[in-house]
C-alpha positions as a printed NumPy array, in Angstrom:
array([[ 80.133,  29.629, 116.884],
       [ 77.207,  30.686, 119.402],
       [ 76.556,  30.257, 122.774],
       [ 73.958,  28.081, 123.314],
       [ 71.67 ,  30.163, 125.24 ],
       [ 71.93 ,  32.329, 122.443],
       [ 70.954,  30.479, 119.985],
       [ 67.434,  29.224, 121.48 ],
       [ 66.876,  32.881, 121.893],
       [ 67.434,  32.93 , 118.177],
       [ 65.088,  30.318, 117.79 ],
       [ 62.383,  31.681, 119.907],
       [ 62.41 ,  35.199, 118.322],
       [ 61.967,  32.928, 115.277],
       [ 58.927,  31.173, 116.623],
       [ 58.681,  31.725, 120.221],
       [ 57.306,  28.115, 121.747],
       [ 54.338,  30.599, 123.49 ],
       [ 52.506,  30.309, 120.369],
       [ 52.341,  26.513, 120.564],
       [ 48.939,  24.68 , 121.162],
       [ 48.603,  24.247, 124.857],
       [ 49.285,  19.952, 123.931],
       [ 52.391,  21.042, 122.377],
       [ 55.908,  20.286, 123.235],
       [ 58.335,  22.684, 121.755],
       [ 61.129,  24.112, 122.652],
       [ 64.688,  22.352, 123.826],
       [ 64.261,  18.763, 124.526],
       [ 67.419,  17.951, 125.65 ],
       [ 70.204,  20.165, 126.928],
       [ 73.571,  18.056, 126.948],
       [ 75.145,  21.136, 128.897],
       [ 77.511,  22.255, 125.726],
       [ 77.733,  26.224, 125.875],
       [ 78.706,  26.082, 122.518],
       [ 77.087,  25.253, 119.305],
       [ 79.329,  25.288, 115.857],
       [ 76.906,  23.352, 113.781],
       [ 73.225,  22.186, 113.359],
       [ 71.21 ,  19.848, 112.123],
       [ 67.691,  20.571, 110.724],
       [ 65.398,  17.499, 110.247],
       [ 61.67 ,  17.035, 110.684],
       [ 61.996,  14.048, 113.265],
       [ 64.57 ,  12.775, 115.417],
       [ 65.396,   9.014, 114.266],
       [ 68.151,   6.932, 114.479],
       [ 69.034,   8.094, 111.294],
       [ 68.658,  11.388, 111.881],
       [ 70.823,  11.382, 115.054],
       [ 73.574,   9.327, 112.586],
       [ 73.544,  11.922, 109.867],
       [ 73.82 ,  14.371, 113.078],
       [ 76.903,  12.778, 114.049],
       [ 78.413,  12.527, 110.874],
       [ 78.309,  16.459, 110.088],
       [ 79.7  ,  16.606, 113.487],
       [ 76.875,  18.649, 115.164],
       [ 76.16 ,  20.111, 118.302],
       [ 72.319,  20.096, 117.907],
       [ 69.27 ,  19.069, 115.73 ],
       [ 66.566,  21.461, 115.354],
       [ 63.226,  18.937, 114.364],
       [ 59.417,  20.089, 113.471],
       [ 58.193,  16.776, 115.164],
       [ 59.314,  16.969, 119.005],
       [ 61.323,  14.315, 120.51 ],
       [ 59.241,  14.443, 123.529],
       [ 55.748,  14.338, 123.735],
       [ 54.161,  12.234, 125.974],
       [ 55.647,  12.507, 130.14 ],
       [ 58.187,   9.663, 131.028],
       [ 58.645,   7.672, 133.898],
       [ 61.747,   5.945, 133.132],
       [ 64.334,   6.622, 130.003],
       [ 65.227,   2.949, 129.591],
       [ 67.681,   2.011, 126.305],
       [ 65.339,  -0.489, 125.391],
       [ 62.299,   1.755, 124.19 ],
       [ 62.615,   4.201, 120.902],
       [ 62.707,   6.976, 122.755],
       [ 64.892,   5.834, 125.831],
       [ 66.979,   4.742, 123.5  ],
       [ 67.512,   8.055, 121.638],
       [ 67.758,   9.823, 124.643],
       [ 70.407,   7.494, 125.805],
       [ 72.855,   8.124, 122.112],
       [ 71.676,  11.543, 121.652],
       [ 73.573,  12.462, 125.094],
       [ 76.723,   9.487, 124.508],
       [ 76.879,  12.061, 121.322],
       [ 76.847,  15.211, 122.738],
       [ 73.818,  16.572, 120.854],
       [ 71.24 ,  18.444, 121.906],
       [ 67.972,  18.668, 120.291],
       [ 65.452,  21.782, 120.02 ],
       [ 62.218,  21.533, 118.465],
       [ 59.275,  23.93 , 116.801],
       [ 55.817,  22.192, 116.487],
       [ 52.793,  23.881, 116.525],
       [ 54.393,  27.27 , 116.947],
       [ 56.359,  27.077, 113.879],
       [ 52.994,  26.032, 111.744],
       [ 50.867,  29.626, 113.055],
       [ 54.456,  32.038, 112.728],
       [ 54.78 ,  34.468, 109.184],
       [ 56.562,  32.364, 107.008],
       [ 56.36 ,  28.709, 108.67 ],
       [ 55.155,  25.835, 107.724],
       [ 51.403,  26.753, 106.445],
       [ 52.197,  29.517, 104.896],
       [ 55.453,  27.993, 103.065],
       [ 52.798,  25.684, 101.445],
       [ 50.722,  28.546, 100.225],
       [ 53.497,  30.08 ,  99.036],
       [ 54.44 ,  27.202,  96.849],
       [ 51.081,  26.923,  95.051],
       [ 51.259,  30.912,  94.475],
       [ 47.76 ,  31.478,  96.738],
       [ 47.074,  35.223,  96.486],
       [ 46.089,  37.234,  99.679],
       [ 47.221,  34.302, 101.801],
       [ 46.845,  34.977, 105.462],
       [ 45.702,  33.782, 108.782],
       [ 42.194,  34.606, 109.843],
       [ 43.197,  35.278, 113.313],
       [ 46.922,  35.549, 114.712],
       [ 47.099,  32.192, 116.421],
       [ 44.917,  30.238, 114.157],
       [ 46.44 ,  27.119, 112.325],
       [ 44.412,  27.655, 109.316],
       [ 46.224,  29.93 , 106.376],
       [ 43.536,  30.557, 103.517],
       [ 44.485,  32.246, 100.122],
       [ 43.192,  32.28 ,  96.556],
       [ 44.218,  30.408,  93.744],
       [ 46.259,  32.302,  90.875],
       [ 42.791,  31.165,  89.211],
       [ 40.028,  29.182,  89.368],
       [ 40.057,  25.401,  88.904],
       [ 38.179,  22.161,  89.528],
       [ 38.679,  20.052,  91.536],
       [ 39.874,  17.211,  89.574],
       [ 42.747,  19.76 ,  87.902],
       [ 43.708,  21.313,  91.369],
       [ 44.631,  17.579,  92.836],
       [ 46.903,  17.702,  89.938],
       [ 48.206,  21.011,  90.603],
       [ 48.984,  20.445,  94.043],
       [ 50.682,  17.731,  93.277],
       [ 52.814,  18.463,  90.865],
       [ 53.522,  21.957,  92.279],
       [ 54.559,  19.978,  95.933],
       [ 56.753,  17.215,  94.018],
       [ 54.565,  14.578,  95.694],
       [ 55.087,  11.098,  94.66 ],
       [ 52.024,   9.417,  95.881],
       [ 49.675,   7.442,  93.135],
       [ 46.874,   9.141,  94.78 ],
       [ 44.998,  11.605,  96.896],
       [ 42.111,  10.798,  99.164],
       [ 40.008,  13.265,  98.676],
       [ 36.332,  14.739,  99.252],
       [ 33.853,  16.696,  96.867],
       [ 32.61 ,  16.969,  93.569],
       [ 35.487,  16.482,  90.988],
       [ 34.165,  19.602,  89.23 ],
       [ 32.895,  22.01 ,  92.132],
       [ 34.956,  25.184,  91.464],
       [ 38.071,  25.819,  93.199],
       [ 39.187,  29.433,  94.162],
       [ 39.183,  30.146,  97.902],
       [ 41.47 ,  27.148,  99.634],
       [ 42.442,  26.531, 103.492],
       [ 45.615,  24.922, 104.752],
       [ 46.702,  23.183, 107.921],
       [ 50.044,  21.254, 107.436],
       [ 50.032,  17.885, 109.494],
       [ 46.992,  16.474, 110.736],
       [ 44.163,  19.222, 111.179],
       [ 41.069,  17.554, 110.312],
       [ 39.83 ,  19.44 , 113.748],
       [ 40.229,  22.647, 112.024],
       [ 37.386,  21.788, 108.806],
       [ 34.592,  23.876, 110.848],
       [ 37.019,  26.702, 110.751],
       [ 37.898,  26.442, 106.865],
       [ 34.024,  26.411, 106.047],
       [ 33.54 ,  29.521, 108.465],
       [ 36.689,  30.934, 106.269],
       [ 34.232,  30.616, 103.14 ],
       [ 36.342,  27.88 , 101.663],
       [ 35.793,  26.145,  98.716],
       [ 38.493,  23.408,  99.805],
       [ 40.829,  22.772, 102.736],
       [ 44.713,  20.73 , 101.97 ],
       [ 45.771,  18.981, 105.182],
       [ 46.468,  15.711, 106.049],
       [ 45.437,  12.454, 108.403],
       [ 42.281,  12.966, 107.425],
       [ 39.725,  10.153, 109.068],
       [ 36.832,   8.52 , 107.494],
       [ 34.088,  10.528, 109.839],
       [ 35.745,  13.772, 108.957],
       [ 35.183,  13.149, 105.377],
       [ 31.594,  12.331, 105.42 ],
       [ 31.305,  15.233, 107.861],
       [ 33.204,  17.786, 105.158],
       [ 30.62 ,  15.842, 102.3  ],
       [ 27.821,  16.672, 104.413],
       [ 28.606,  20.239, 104.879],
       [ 29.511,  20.821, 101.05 ],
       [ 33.337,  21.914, 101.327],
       [ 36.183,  19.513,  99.708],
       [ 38.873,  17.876, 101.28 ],
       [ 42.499,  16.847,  99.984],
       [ 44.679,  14.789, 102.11 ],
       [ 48.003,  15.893, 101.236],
       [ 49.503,  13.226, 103.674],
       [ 51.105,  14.64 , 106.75 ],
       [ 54.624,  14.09 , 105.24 ],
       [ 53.737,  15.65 , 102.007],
       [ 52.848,  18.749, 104.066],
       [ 55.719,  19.049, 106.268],
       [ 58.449,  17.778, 104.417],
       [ 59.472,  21.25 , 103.28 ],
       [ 60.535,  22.118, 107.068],
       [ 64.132,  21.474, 107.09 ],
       [ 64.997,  23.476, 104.117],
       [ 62.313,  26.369, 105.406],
       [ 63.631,  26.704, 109.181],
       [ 67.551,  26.13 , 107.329],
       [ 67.036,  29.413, 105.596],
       [ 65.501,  31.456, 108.66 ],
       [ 67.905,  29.9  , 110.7  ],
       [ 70.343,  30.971, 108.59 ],
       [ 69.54 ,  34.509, 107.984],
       [ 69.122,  34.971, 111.919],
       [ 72.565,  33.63 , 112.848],
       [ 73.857,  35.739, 110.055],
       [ 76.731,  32.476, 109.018],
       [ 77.696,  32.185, 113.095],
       [ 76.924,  28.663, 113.048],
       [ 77.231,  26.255, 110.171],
       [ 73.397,  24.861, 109.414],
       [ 73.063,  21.49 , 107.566],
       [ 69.753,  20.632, 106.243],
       [ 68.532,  17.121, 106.338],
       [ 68.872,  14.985, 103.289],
       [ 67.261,  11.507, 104.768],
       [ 63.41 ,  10.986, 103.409],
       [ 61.536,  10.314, 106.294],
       [ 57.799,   8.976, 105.133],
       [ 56.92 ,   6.004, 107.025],
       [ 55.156,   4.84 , 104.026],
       [ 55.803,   3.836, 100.75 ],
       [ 54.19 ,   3.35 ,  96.837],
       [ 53.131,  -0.059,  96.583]])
């Protein structure tokens, strides 16, 4: 068991919310007024599910990638999604703490977990704060073979990629921005890319990336970021030293499915 405080200060030294994008919302979302915490949650979003699976472990508070709240509110009425959250999160006694942006740019988070998985060599940020993580491939591919590679190497279960580029441009130098960071393809060019991996990618920002000769592969935002609970479970973890008892998320949260 930990006091609270001390556990967001556990937290921040993980990924202090200062490195968030200015947009962002991370940090605690809601403080039920516990000064304890005996167990957590880890979960990319907060659902109804989520806050369920919460309950039934018995926890104090969820820890999510995706932050509760976002957007200012007027009113926390029980008959929005949010409100309504809000309103059982609280009747539950469960507080919720979340790392966005700032746990995407920290050593070790969610960009660089991804080029970890596909083995990039010399995978780093250009600049401290950037969102962008470029490595090398173990080896050069094309195109069509690294689709497969990423794939198979991220146990993604989708029938397809959307992607942009010559099927059999070489593949060695490679960008990542987990999420949505099709604002970021200027940046993975400048980073003498061959291809950038990130998802939400829009129909303009492919025929810009065609244009400008670098390919794209839209990973799907979920297929990026699903690897956050067990990630921030083992830092988490290894901070708290077994303090706290940390449950990792076992709910598959993709809003869409294989038809």
């Amino acid at each position: 068991m930990m006091k609270f405080d001390e556990v967001i200060n556990t937290m921040e030294r993980i990924a202090s919310s200062k490195l968030a994008a200015e947009w962002d919302n991370s940090g605690v979302q809601i403080d039920v007024g516990k000064d304890t915490v005996a167990k957590v949650l880890i979960a990319l979003e907060i659902t109804n599910e989520v806050i369920d699976e919460a309950m039934s472990h018995g926890a104090d508070l969820i820890v999510t990638h995706h932050p509760l709240l976002f957007d200012p509110l007027s009113r926390i009425d029980r008959g929005t999604i949010t409100g309504g959250r809000i309103i059982k999160l609280f009747n539950a006694g469960i507080s919720v703490y979340s790392a966005h942006t700032n746990f995407d740019v920290v050593e070790g988070g969610n960009n660089d977990h991804i080029a970890f998985l596909l083995k990039l060599k010399n995978a780093a940020k250009l600049e401290c704060d950037s969102m962008l993580t470029v490595g090398l491939l173990p080896e050069e591919m094309k195109f069509r073979d690294v689709c497969g590679y990423v794939k198979e190497t991220l146990g993604l279960e989708m029938k397809f990629f959307n992607t942009t580029g010559n099927p059999e441009a070489g593949i060695s130098r490679i960008g990542i921005c987990t999420g949505a960071g099709s604002d970021l393809i200027d940046e993975a060019i400048e980073a003498g890319c061959d291809l950038y991996i990130t998802g939400d990618i829009k129909y303009h920002d492919a025929r810009y990336a065609a244009e400008k000769g670098i390919c794209l592969l839209d990973a799907w935002h979920y297929g990026l970021e699903k690897f956050f609970p067990e990630n921030y479970s083992g830092k988490l973890a290894e901070a708290t030293g077994g303090k706290i008892e940390i449950v990792t998320s076992t709910l598959n949260l993709d809003p869409f499915y294989i038809t």
